[in-house]
N, C-alpha and C positions, 0 to 999 in steps of 0.2 A: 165757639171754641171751647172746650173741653182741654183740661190739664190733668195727664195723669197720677193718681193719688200716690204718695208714696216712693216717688223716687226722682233721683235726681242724678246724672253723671257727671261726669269733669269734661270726658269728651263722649258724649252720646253720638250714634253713629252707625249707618248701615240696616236702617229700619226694613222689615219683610215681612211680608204676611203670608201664612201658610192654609189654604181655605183645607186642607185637608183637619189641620188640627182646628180651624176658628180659633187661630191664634198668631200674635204679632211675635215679632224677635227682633232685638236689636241688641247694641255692645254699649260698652264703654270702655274704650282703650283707656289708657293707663291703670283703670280698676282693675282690669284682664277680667273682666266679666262680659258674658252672654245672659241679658236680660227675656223673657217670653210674657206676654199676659194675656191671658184669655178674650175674647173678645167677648165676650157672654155676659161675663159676672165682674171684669177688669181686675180680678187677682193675678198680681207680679209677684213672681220669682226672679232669683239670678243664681248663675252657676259661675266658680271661678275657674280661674283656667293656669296653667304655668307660663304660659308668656301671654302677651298681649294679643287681642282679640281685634282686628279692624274691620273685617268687612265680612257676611254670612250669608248664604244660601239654602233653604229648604232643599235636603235629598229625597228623591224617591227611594221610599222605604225607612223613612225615617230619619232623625237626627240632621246636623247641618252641617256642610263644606263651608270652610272658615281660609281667610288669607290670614296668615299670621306673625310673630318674627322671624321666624325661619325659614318657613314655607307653606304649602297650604295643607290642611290638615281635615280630618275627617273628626267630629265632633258626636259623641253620646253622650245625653242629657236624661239621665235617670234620678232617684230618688237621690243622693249623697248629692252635697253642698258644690262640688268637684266636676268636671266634664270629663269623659273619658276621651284623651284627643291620641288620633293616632295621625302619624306625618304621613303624606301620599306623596310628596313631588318639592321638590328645590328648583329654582333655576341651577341650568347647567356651570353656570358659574359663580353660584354661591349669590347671597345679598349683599352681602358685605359689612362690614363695622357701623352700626350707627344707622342703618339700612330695617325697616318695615314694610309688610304689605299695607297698602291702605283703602282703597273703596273697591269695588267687586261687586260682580253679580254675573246670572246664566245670561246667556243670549234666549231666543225662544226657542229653537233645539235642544236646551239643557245641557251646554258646554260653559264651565265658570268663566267668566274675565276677571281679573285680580291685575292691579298696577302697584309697583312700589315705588318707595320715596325716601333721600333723607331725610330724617327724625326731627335734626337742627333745623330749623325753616329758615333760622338768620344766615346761615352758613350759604343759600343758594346756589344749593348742588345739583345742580340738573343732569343728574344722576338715574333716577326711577325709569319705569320701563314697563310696561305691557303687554299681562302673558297670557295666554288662552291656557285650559287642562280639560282635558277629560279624561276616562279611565282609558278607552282605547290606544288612545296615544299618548297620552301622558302629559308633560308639562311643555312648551312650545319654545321657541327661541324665542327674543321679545318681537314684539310685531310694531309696538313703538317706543323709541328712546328718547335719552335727554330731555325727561319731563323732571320740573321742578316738584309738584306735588299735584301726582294724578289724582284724578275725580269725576266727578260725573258719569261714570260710566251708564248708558242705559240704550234697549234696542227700539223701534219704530213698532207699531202694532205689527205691521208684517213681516216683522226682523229684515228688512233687506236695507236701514238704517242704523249706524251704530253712531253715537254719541261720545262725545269724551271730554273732559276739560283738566284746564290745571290752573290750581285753584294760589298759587301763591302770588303774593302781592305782584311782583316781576311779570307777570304773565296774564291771569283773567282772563281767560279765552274760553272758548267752548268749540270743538271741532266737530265734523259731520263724515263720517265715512258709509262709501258705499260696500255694502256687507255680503258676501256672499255665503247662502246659508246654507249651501249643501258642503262648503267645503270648510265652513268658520273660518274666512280669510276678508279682514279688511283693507280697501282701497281708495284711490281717487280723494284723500284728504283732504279739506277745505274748512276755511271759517264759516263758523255757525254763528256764531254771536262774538263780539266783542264787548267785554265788560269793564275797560280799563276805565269809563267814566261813569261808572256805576258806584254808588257808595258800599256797594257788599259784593266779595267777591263770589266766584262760580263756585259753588261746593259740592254737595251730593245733589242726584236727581232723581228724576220720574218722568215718564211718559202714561198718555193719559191716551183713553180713549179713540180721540179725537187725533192723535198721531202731534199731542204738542209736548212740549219738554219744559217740564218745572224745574227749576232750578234755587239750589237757597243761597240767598246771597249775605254770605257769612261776614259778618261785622256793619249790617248794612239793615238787620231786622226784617226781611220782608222775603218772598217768596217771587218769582218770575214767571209766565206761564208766556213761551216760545212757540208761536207757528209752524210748523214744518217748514216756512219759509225762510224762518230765522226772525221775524220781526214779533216783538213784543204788544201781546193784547191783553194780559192781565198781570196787575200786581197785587198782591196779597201782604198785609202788615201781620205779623207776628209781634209776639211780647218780647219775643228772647233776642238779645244784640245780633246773637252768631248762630245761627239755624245752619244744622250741618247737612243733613239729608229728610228726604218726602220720601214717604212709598203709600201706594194704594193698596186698600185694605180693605175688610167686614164685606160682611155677606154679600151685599153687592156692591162690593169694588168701590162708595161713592163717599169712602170717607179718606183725609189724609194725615197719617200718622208724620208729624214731624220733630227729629231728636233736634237737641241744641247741647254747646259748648259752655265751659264755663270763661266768662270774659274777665271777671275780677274786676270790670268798673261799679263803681257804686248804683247809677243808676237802674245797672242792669242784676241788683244783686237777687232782687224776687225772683226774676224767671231762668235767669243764668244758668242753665243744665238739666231743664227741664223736660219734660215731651209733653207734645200737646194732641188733641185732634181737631180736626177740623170738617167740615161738608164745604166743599168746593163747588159743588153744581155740576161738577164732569164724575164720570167713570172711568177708573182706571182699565187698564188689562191686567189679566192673572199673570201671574209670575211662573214662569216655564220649572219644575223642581229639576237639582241637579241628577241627570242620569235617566233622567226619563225618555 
């Protein structure tokens, strides 16, 4: 395991890896930064932003589609300290007070998924909701509601699985829907994993190769790797308490870039907002760019 030199976030989050550039990306909401590093030479940058940054996708042709406080936005990452964000798309009924996008990613046809949440997590507002975009059609109605604080979003190698979870304490779940990928409409719901007796909840994910579903289990230190079936055949420990999201990455696909939160317990104070990588032994699948 490898720790990235050089930086740290408060909430690290929504790691991707772009093979066109041979380079990772990931955020840090509350910093409103958009972090990149080379996979080559592991020089990091970061770009700030006007609102908060939660969740990001590689565009074809460049630059990245961002979930953000408002809505989802289209992101250029040039020389100045700054991202040039311009807004594409609102839900049709606003977010609301106290309301953010939070995890997000393309399906493998290159249409984004972005889900929102209330901000307060004590508050347990199951409120958030689930929106597809692409440019053709633009931003969707939700597809699913009254989520406490969406997550895990991630597709099957052969996108005709979509994944989902919500990650606040009240819930730990992880869902399975079946996908259909010519029209991007999910259906047929069901439980995929129950993590209510798990010590870390469902957070960010990954699908690997093999059609299994990693999962970080955020306050709980360790990573999950999920059968297609739903049943658990590997655990992976980490340094960091709250490991928020995994994506596969570098040249070929066999390494796993994992961001972490900052917990503010003392024993967790070394790695606490860290990112790390790691060799898992599997190969991921590439990551569909938005728009392609």
């Amino acid at each position: 395991m490898e720790r990235v030199s050089g930086v740290s976030c408060t909430v690290g989050e929504s790691p991707t890896w772009s093979a066109a550039e041979g380079a990772w990306y990931w955020v840090d909401i509350p910093a409103r930064r958009v972090w990149r590093m080379d996979g080559s030479t592991g020089a990091a940058r970061y770009w700030d932003n006007a609102e908060m940054v939660a969740c990001v996708a590689a565009k074809a042709g460049g630059g990245l589609i961002a979930g953000m406080e408002s809505g989802i936005f289209s992101l250029s990452l040039g020389a100045e300290q700054t991202a040039a964000a311009l807004k594409l798309a609102t839900p049709a009924a606003g977010l609301g007070e106290g309301m953010r996008f939070n995890d997000g990613r393309c399906d493998r046809q290159g249409r984004f998924w972005a889900g929102t949440m209330f901000m307060d997590m004590s508050a347990a507002r199951a409120v958030g909701q689930l929106y597809r975009y692409d440019a053709a059609r633009g931003i969707s109605a939700p597809f699913v509601s009254e989520l406490l604080t969406q997550n895990g979003t991630a597709f099957s190698p052969d996108g005709r699985t979509m994944y989902l979870s919500d990650s606040h304490p009240q819930r730990r779940m992880v869902w399975a829907f079946d996908y259909d990928i010519a029209d991007g409409v999910p259906s047929n719901r069901r439980v995929f994993a129950d993590m209510t007796k798990e010590a870390g909840r469902p957070d960010g994910a990954a699908v690997d190769a093999d059609g299994c579903y990693w999962i970080c289990a955020n306050d709980g230190g360790y990573l999950l790797r999920y059968t297609p079936e739903g049943k658990v055949d590997r655990r992976v420990e980490v340094p960091m308490l709250k490991p928020s999201m995994c994506a596969f990455g570098g040249k070929d696909l066999d390494t796993l870039l994992v961001t972490s939160i900052v917990s503010g317990k003392p024993e967790d104070a070394e790695w606490g907002g860290s990112v790390v990588l790691l060799r898992p032994g599997v190969k991921g699948v590439a990551e569909t760019l938005f728009g392609a």
